[in-house]
MARKE-402617 format. One record per residue: residue number from 1; residue in one letter; y, x, z of N, C-alpha, C in turn. Coordinates in Angstrom, 2 decimals. Last residue first. Layout:
N
> NUM, A, Y, X, Z, Y, X, Z, Y, X, Z
...
This chain:
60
> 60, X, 11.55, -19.76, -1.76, 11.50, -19.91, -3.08, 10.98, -21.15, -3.40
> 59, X, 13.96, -18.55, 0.44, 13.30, -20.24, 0.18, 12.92, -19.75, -1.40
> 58, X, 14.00, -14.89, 1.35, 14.58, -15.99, 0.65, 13.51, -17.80, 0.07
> 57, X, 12.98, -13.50, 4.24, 12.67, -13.73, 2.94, 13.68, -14.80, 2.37
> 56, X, 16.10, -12.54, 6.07, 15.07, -12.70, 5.77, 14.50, -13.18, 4.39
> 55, X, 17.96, -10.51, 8.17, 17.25, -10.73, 7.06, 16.08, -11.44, 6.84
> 54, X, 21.06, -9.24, 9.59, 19.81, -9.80, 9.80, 19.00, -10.21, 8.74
> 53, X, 23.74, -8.68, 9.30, 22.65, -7.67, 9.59, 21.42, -8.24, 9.89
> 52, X, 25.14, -11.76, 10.14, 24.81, -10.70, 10.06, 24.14, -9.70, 10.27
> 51, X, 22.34, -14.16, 9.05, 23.12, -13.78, 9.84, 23.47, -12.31, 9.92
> 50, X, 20.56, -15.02, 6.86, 21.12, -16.02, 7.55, 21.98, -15.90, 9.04
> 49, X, 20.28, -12.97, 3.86, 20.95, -13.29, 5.36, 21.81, -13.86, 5.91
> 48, X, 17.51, -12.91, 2.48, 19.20, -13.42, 2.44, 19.34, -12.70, 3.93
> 47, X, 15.36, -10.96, -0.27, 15.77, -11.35, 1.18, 17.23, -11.70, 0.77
> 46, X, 15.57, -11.56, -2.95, 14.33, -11.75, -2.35, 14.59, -11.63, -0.75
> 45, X, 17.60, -10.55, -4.69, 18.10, -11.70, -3.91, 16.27, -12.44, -3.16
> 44, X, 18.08, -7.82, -5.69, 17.23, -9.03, -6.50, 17.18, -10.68, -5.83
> 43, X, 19.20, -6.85, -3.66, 19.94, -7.25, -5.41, 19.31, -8.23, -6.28
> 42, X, 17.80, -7.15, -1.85, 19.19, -7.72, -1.77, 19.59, -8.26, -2.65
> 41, X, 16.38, -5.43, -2.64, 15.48, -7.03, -2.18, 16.81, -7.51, -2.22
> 40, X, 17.45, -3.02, -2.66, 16.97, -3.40, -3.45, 16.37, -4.65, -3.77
> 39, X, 18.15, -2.87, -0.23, 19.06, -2.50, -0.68, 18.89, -3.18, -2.16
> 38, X, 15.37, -2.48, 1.31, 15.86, -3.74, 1.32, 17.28, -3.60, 0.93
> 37, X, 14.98, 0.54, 0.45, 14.31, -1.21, -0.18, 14.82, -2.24, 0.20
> 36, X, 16.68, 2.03, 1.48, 16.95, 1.66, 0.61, 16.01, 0.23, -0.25
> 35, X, 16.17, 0.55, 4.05, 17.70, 0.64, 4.52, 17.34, 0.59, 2.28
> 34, X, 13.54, 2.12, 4.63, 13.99, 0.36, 4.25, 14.98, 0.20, 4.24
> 33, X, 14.16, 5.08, 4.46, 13.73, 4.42, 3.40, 13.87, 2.99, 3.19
> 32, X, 15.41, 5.46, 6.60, 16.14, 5.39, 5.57, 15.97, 4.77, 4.07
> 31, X, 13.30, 4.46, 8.53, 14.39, 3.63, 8.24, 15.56, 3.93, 7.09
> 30, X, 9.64, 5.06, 7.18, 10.94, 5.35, 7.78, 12.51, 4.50, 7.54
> 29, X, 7.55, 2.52, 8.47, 8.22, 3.13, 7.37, 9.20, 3.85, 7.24
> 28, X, 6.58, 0.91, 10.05, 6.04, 2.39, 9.74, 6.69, 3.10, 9.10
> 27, X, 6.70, -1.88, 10.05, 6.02, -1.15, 9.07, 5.66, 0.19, 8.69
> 26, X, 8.25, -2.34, 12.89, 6.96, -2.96, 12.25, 6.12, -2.44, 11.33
> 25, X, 10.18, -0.51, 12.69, 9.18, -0.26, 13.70, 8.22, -0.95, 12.93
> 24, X, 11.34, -1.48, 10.30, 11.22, 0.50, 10.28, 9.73, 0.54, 11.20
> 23, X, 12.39, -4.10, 11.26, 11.45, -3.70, 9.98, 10.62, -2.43, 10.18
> 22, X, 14.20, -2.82, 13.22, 12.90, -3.30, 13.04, 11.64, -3.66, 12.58
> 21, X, 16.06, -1.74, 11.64, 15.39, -0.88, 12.41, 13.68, -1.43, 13.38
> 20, X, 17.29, -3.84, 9.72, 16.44, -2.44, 9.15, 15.50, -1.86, 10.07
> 19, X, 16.24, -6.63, 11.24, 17.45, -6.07, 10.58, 16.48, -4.93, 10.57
> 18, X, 14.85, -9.99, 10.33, 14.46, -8.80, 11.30, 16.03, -7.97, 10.78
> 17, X, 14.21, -13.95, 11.66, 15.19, -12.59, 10.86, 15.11, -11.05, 11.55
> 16, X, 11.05, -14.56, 12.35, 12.54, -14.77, 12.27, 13.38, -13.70, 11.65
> 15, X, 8.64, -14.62, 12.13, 9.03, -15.73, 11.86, 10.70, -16.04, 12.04
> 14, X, 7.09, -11.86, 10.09, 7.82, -12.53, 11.24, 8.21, -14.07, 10.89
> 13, X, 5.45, -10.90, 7.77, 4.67, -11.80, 9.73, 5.62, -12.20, 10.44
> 12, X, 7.11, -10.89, 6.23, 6.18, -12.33, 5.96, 5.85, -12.21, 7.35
> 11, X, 8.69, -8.41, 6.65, 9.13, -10.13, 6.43, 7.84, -10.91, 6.81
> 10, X, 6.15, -6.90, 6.43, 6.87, -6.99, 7.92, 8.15, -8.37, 7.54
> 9, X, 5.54, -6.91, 3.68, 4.66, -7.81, 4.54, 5.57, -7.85, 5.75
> 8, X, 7.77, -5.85, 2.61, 7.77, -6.97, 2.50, 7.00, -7.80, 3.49
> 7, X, 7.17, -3.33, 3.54, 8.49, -4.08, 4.19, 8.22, -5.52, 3.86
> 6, X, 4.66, -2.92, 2.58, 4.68, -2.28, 3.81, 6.23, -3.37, 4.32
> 5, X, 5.93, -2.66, -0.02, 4.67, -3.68, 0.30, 5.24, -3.44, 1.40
> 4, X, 7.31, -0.40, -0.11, 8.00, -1.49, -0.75, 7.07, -2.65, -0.06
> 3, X, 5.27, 1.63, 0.43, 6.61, 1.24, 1.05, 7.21, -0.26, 1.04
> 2, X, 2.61, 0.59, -1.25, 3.44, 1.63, -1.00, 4.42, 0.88, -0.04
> 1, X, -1.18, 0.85, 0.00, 0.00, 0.00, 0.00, 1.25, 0.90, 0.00
């Protein structure tokens, strides 16, 4: 599983909005690195945020 997976799944188990450094804990992943994937989920509009610095999957 690369990175990119690794963040997404840490969306899907939560049930509430995470911000970078949690994500980081949940998935292992280092935080500079989800800082740039979810930089990238942004653009593509796959996570929102329903509060500042906070994130989550987007209603599809």
């Amino acid at each position: 599983m690369d990175d990119k997976e690794k963040v997404m799944e840490a969306f899907r188990s939560s049930d509430e909005p995470l911000n970078a450094k949690t994500v980081s804990e949940i998935s292992g992943v280092d935080k500079k690195e989800v800082d740039k994937i979810m930089k990238e989920l942004k653009k593509d509009e796959t996570i929102v945020s329903p509060k500042r610095c906070y994130w989550t999957l987007a209603e599809k």
